[in-house]
C-alpha positions, 0 to 999 in steps of 0.5 A: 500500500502506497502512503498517502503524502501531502503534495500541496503545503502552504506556508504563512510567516516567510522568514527564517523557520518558514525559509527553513521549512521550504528547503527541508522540503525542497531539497529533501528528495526527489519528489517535492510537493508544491509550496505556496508561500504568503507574501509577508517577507517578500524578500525570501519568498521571492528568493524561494520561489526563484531557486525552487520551481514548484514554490509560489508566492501567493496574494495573501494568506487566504490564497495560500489556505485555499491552494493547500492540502495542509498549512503551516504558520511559521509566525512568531507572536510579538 
């Protein structure tokens, strides 16, 4: 029986834990699900979406909720 994996990950909060969260993924192995990444810390999630293909930035948060199968907050309270 074959396990059952996420293929679409959503990430809100692109700084260092969400940067770190998309290379673990992506440099993982051979099979990298799709990412999409919230804009806030545009600098990295732009960076990322360049290095990786299947890394996207999206519009905002709500974007990022409706494109994944699972959502990981990477945000830290001030």
């Amino acid at each position: 029986m074959e396990k059952d994996t996420v293929k679409r990950i959503g990430i809100i909060g692109v700084g260092e834990i969400g940067r770190a969260v998309v290379l673990g993924l992506c440099d993982g192995g051979d099979k990298s699900p799709e990412v999409f990444l919230s804009p806030r810390g545009a600098r990295t999630a732009a960076e990322l979406s360049e290095r990786y293909e299947g890394v996207q930035v999206c519009a905002d948060n709500q974007a990022v909720v409706e494109r994944s199968e699972m959502v990981i907050v990477a945000a830290l309270q001030k």
